[in-house]
C-alpha positions in Angstrom: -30.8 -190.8 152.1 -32.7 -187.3 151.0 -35.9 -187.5 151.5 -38.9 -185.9 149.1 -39.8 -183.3 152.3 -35.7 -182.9 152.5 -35.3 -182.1 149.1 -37.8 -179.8 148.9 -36.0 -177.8 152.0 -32.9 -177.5 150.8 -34.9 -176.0 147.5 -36.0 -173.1 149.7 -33.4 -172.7 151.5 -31.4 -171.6 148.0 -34.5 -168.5 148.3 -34.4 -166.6 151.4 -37.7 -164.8 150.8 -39.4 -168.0 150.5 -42.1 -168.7 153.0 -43.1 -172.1 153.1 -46.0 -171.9 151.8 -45.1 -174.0 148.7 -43.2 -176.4 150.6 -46.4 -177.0 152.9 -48.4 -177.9 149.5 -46.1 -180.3 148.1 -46.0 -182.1 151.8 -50.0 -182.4 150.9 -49.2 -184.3 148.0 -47.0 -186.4 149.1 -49.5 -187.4 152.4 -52.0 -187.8 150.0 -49.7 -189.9 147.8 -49.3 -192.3 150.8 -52.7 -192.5 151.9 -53.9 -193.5 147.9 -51.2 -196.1 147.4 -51.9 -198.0 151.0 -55.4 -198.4 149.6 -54.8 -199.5 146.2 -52.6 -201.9 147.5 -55.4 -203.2 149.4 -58.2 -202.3 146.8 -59.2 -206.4 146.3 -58.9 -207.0 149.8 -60.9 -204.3 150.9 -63.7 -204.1 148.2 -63.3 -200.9 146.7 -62.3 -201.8 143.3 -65.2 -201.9 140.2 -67.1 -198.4 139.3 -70.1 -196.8 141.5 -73.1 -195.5 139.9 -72.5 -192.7 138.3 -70.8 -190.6 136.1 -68.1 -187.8 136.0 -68.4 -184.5 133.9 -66.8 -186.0 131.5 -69.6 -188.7 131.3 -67.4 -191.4 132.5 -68.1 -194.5 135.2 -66.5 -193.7 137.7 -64.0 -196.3 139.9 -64.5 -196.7 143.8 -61.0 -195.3 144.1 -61.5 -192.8 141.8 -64.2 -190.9 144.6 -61.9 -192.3 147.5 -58.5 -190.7 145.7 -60.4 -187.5 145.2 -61.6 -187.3 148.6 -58.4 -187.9 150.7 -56.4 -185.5 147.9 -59.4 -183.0 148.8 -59.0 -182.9 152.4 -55.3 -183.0 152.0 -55.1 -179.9 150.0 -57.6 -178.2 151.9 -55.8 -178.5 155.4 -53.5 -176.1 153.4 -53.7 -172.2 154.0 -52.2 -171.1 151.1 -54.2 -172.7 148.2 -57.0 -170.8 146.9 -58.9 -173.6 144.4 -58.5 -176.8 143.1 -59.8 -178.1 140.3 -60.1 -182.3 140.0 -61.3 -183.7 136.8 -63.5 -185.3 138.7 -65.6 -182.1 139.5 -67.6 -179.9 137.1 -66.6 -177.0 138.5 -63.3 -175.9 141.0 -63.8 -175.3 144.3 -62.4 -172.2 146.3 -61.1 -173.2 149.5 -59.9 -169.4 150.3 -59.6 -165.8 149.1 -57.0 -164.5 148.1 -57.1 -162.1 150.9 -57.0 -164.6 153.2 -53.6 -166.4 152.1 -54.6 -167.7 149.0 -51.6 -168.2 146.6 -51.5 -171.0 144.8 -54.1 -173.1 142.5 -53.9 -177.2 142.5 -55.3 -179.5 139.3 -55.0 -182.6 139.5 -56.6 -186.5 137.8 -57.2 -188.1 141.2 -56.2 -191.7 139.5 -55.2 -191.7 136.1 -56.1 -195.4 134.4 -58.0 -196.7 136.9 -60.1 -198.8 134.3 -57.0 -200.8 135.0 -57.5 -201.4 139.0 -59.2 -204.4 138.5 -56.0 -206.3 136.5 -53.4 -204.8 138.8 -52.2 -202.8 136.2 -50.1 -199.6 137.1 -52.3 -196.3 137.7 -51.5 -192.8 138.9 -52.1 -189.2 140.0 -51.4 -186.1 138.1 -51.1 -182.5 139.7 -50.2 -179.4 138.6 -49.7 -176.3 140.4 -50.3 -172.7 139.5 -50.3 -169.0 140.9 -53.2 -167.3 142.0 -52.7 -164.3 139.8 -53.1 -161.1 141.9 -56.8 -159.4 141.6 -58.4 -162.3 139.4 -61.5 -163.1 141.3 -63.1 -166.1 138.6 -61.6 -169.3 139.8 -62.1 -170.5 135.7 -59.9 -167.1 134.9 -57.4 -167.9 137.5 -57.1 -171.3 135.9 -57.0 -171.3 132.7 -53.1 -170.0 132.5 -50.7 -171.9 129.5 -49.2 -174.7 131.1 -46.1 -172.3 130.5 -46.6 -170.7 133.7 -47.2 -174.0 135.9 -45.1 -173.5 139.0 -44.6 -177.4 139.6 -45.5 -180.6 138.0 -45.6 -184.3 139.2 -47.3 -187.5 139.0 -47.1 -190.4 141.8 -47.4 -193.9 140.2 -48.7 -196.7 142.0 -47.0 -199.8 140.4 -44.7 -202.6 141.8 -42.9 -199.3 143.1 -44.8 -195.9 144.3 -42.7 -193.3 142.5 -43.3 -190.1 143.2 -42.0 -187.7 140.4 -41.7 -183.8 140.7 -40.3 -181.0 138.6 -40.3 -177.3 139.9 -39.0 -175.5 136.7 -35.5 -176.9 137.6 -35.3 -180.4 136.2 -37.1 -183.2 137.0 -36.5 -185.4 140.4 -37.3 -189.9 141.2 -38.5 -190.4 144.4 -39.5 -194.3 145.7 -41.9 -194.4 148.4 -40.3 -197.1 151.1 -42.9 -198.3 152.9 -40.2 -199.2 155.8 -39.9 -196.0 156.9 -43.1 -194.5 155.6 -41.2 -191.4 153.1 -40.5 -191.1 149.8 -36.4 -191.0 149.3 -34.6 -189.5 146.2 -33.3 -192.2 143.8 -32.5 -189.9 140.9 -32.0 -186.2 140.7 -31.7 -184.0 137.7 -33.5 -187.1 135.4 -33.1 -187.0 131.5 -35.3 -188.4 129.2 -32.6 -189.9 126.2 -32.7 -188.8 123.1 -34.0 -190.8 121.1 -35.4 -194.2 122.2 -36.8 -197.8 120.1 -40.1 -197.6 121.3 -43.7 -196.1 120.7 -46.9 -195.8 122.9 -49.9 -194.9 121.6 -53.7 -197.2 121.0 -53.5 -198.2 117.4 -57.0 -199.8 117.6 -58.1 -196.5 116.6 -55.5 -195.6 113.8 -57.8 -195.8 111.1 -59.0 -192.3 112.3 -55.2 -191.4 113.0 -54.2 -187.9 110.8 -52.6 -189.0 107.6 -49.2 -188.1 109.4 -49.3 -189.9 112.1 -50.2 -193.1 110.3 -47.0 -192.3 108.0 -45.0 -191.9 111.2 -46.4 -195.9 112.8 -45.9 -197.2 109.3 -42.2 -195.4 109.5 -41.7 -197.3 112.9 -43.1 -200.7 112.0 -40.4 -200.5 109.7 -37.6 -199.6 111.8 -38.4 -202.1 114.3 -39.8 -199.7 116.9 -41.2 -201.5 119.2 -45.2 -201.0 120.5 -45.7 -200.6 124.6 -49.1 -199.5 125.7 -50.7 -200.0 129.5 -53.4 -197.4 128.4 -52.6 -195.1 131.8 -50.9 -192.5 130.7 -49.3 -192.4 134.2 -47.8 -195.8 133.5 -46.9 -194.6 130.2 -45.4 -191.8 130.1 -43.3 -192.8 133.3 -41.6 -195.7 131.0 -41.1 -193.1 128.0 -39.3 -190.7 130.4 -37.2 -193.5 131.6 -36.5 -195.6 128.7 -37.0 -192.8 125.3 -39.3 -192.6 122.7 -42.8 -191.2 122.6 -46.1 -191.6 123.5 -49.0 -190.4 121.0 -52.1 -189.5 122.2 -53.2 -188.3 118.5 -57.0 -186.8 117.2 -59.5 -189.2 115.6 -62.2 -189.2 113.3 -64.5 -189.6 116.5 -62.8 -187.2 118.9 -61.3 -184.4 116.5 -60.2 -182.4 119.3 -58.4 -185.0 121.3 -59.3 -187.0 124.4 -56.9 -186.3 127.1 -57.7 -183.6 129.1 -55.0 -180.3 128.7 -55.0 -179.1 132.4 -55.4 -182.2 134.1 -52.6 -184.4 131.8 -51.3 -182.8 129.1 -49.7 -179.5 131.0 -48.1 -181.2 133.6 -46.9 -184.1 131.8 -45.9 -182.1 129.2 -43.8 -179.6 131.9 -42.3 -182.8 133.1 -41.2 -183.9 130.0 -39.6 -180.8 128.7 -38.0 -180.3 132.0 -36.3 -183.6 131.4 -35.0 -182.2 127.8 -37.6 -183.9 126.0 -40.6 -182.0 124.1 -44.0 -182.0 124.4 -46.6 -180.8 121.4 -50.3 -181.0 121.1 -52.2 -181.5 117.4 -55.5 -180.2 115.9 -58.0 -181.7 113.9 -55.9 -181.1 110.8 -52.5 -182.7 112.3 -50.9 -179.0 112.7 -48.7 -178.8 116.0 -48.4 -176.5 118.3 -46.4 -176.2 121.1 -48.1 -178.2 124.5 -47.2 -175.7 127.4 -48.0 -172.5 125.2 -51.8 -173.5 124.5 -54.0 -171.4 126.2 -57.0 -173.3 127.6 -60.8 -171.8 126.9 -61.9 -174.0 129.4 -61.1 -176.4 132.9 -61.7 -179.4 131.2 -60.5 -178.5 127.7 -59.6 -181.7 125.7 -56.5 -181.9 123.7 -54.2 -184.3 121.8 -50.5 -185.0 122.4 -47.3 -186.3 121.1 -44.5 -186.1 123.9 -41.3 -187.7 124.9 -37.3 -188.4 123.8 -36.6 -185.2 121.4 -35.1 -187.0 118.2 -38.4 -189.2 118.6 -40.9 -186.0 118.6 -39.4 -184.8 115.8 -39.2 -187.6 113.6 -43.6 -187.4 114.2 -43.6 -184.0 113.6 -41.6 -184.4 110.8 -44.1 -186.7 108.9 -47.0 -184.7 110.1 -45.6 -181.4 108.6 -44.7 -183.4 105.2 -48.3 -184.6 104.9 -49.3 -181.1 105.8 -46.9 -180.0 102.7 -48.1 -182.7 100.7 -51.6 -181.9 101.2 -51.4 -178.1 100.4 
């Protein structure tokens, strides 16, 4: 058995000016990874689950574990000397742990627990992280964090389902680890994962496809009829985990409501979208008008800069991308 800290060693060890440091932040996530998933197996039990009063900046209840995953993921990454800020979309504003001058290097986003509207039903939820330099000389932690999601130095989720996966890609393909509980580490089940090419299925909320683009309806109608089927857990954690595994795409698409998208672009899109693409699929983000762009080369204006997304199996993301550039056509 290899474990995730293993893994991760042997990684260095393939770059002898590597210092650690890297290494030390990835061993952060994974403690904190540990420490979320004992307690939302225990959520009912011990009373945290339900919202508190109040609000995040993005004006949404939030969860008991929401403020608990944010803390322990907090005082995780801050045991660590070599990151500078993190960012949670739970704050309004990052928080610098350290100057650059004194061992700053790195800069960690993360969702502290994607879908956890869903605790209360025991359905699958999540954390997202991403992890970026600390540019040399930029002093505004916004500045230092608004890079394309181009430049991430490593992505990863951990999703807390029947299973605690823990997946990871550091620019070199994408890694499956299983937490086992016996012996309390997370142990590689598959190395070098690829998403298929094309797969049968569909993820997206199509309660709200009346305010879909014009393409993107074309594309569900082209899927209804070739018996694509519809899966939707409404965590994108949970999501996007089964579309890696299993092919086909999940759509995250603009709406009359939200023109701009929902899902937040440093937070979700970047490091899902790295994962994705690390794993041979493709990753794209749409405007208001259905034009696509390509997800990781989007420069964000701001932390907590909403997007919309269409990732997953390649064949799949082109067949949506297809019908949205033929309605574009059509329209011009």
């Amino acid at each position: 058995m290899v474990s995730l800290e293993s893994h991760i060693l042997r990684g260095e060890a393939l770059h002898p000016g590597s210092t650690g440091d890297f290494t030390w932040i990835l061993s952060a996530l994974s403690l904190a990874a540990k420490v979320i998933a004992a307690k939302v197996r225990r959520a009912r039990i011990e009373d945290v689950l339900g919202a508190e009063d109040a609000v995040n900046i993005h004006g949404e209840a939030q969860q008991k574990l929401d403020i608990l995953a944010n803390e322990v993921l907090m005082a995780c990454l801050g045991d660590r000397p070599s990151v500078s800020i993190v960012a949670s979309e739970e704050h309004e504003e990052p928080t610098i742990l350290r100057l650059e001058s004194d061992g700053g290097k790195y800069c960690v986003i993360f969702d502290p627990l994607d879908g956890s509207s869903n605790l209360d039903v025991c359905a699958g939820v999540g954390t997202i992280f991403s992890i970026l330099r600390h540019e040399p000389g930029v002093v505004d932690p916004v500045a230092a964090l608004c890079q394309a999601g181009s430049r991430q130095v490593a992505a990863g989720y951990i999703l807390y389902g029947s299973s605690t996966v823990f997946v990871l890609t550091t620019g070199n393909g994408v890694d499956l680890f299983v937490l086992d509980p016996s012996i309390g580490s997370f142990v590689l089940v598959n190395a070098s994962l690829r998403i298929p090419r094309r797969g049968t299925t569909y993820s997206v909320n199509e309660a709200y496809s009346l305010g879909f683009p014009e393409g993107i309806r074309r594309y569900l109608a082209w899927a209804h009829r070739n018996r694509y089927s519809s899966r939707y857990i409404g965590s994108m954690v949970a999501d996007v985990h089964r579309t890696l595994l299993m092919g086909g795409v999940f759509l995250y698409p603009p709406t009359a409501e939200h023109p701009g998208g929902k899902l937040r672009l440093m937070y979700e899109g970047n490091p899902m979208g790295m994962i994705i693409e690390q794993a041979g699929g493709r990753a794209v983000a749409l405007d208001a008008s259905g034009q696509v762009r390509d997800m990781l080369q989007v420069i964000p204006s701001s932390v907590h800069q909403r997007i919309s997304a269409v990732l997953g199996s390649p064949d799949d993301v082109a067949l949506v991308v297809d019908h949205l550039n033929a309605h574009t056509a059509g329209a011009a």
